[in-house]
C-alpha positions in Angstrom: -4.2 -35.7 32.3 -8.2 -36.0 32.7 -10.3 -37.9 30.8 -12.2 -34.6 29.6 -8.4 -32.8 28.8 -8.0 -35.9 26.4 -10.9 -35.8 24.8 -10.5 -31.8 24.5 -7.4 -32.3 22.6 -8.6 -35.4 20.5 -12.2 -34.2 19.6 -10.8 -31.9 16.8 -8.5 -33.6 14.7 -11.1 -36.7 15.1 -14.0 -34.3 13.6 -11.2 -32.7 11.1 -10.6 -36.6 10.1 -14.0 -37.4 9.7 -15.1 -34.2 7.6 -12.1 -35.0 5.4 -14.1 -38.5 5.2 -17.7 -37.9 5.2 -17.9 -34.3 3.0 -16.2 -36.4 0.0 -18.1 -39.3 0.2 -21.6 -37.3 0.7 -20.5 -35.1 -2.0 -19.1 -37.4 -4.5 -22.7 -39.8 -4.2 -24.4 -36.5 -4.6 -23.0 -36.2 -7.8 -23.1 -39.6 -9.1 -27.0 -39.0 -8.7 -27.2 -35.8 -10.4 -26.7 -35.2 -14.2 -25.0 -31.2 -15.2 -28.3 -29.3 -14.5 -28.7 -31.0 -11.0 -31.9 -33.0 -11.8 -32.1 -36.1 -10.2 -32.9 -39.5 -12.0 -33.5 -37.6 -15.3 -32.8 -40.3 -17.4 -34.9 -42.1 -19.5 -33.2 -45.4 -19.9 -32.7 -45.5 -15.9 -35.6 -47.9 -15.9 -34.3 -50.0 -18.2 -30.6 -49.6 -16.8 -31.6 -50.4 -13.1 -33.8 -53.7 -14.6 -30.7 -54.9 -16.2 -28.2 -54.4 -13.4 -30.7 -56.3 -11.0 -30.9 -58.9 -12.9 -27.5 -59.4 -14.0 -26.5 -59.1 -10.0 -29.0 -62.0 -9.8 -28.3 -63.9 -12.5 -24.9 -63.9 -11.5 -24.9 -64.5 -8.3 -26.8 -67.3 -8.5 -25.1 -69.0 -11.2 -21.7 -68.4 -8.8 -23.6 -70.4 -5.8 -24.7 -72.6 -7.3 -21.3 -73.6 -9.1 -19.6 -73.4 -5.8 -21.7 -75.2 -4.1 -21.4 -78.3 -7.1 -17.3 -77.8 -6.5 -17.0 -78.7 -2.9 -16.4 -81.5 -1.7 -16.5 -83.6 1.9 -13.6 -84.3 3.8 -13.6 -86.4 7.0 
């Protein structure tokens, strides 16, 4: 077979593979972003929401490094 023939014949089921991958993902963060009405970031505790969940990530994070980094120990 030719290298175009094979990519004839794979090109189809790769974009049918991929559309079965990218149209659920797109559609499902669309829709973690919108509320029932379709307005985006509508919220009025998002502020307040995003603040927390930043510094939470941080706050954790740091404690997690920090406690791993106390644990290890040298080995020669």
């Amino acid at each position: 077979m030719t290298r175009g023939l094979k990519w004839a014949m794979l090109g189809p089921a790769l974009a049918f593979i991929g559309l079965m991958i990218v149209f659920p993902l797109v559609f499902t963060v669309n829709l973690s972003f919108t509320n029932a009405f379709g307005a985006v970031f509508d919220y009025q505790e998002y502020d307040l929401a995003a603040a927390v969940l930043v510094l939470f990530t941080l706050v954790i994070v740091g404690v997690v490094m920090i406690l791993r980094r106390g644990g290890r120990r040298e080995t020669t």
